[in-house]
C-alpha positions in Angstrom: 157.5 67.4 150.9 156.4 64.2 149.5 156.9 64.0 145.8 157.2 66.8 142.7 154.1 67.7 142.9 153.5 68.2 146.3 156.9 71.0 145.6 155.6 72.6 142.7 152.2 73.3 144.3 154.0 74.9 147.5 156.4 76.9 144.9 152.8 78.3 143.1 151.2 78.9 146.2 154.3 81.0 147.4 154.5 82.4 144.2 150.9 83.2 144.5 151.0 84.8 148.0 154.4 87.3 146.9 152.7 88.2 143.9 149.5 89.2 145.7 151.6 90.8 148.1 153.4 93.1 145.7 149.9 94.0 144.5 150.3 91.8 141.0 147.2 89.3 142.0 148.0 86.0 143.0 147.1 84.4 139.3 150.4 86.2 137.9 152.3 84.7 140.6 150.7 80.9 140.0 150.8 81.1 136.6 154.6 81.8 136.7 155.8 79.4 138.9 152.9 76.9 137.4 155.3 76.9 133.9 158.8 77.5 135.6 158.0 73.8 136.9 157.1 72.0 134.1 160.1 70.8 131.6 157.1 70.8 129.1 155.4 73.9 127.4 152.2 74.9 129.1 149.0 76.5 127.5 145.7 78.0 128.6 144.3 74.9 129.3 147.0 73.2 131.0 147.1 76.6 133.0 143.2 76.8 134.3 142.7 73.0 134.5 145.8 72.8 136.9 145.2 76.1 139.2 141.2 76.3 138.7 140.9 80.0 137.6 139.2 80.7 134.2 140.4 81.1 130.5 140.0 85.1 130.7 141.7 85.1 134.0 144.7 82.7 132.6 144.6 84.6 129.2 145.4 88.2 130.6 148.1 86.9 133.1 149.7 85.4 130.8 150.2 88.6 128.2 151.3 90.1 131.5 154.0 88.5 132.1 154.9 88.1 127.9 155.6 91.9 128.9 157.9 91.3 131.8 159.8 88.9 129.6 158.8 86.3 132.2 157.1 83.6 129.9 157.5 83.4 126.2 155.4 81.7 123.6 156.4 78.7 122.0 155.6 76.6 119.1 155.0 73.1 119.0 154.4 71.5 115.7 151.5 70.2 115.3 149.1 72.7 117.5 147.0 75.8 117.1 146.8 76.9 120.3 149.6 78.8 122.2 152.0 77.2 124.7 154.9 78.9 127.3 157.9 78.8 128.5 159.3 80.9 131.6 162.4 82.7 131.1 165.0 82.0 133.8 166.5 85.7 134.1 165.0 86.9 137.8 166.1 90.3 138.2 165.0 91.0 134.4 161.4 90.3 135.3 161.6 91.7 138.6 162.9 95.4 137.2 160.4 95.2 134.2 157.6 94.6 137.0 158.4 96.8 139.4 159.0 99.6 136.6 155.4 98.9 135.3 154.5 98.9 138.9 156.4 102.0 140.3 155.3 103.6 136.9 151.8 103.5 137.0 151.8 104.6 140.7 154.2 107.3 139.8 151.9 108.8 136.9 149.0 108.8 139.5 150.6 110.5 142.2 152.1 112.6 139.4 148.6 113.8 138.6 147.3 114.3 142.0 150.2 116.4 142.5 149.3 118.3 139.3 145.9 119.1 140.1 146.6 119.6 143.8 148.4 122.6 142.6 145.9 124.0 140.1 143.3 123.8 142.6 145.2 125.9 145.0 146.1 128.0 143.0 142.6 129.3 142.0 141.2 128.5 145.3 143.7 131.3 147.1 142.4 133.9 145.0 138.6 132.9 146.2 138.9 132.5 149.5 138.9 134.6 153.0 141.5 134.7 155.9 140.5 132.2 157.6 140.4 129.7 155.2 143.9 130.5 153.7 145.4 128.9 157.0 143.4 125.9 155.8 145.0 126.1 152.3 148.4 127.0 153.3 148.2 123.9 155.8 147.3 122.2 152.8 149.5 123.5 150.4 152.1 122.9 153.2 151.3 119.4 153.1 151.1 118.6 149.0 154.4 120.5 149.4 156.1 117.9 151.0 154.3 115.1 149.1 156.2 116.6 146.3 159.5 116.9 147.6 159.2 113.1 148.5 158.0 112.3 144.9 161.4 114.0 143.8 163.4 112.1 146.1 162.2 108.9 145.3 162.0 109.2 141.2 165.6 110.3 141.6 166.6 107.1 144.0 164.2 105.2 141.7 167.0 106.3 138.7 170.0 106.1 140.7 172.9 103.9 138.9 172.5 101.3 142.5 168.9 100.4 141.9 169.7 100.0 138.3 172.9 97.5 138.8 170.7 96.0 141.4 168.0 95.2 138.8 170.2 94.8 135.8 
């Protein structure tokens, strides 16, 4: 490492590549550690001059992480436009993320589940001999995708995960 710079573009790209990683996009991850390593408020343009991705992009990160509690807006006298701070709390951000990650997946599969049942249901009152080993295999099957839903929703709630991400 050479100078500042050179270790707050290595913290971005890092940043960048866990976001990514955790299925976030990298922009969430830059934009992040782009304002946790400047002592200075940083705005849109500061933001898409520095890292090269556009306004839009930028603009919806941004609101993102305003809803993790990861950045907050600030005022500075003078200016129209908004500028940003990042809040220093880790494992704030990191429980509001993952429960708007783990949420989202969770009212998918939710909703998969649901249907998977419906559909079986109706489709063993249509169907012949043979193809009720097909549905009971499959039934079998959304079954245990269900039991492992229940499982993880209630390890997902357990007071450890919750102290963990206090």
């Amino acid at each position: 490492m050479n100078n500042t710079q050179d270790i707050r573009e290595r913290y971005i790209a890092a940043a960048g590549d866990l976001t990514q990683s955790l299925g976030f996009g990298r922009n969430i991850g830059q934009i992040y550690a782009h304002i946790y390593f400047h002592r200075t408020p940083q705005g849109l343009d500061d933001l898409t001059s520095s890292l090269g991705i556009s306004k839009g992009s930028a603009s919806m990160s941004v609101r993102q992480l305003e809803q993790w509690g990861a950045v907050r807006r600030v005022w500075i006298k003078g200016e129209r436009k908004d500028f940003y701070e990042a809040a220093e709390d880790f494992g704030k951000i990191l429980r509001k993320a993952l429960v708007d990650m783990v949420g989202r997946t969770s009212e998918s599969a939710d909703q998969l589940l649901e249907d998977s049942d419906s559909w079986l249901k109706k489709e063993r009152a249509h169907r012949n001999k043979k193809d009720d080993e097909d549905l009971a295999f499959l039934a079998g099957r959304v079954h245990k995708l269900r039991e492992f839903r229940n499982r993880a929703h209630w390890l997902w709630n357990s007071p450890v995960i919750r102290l963990l991400f206090k």
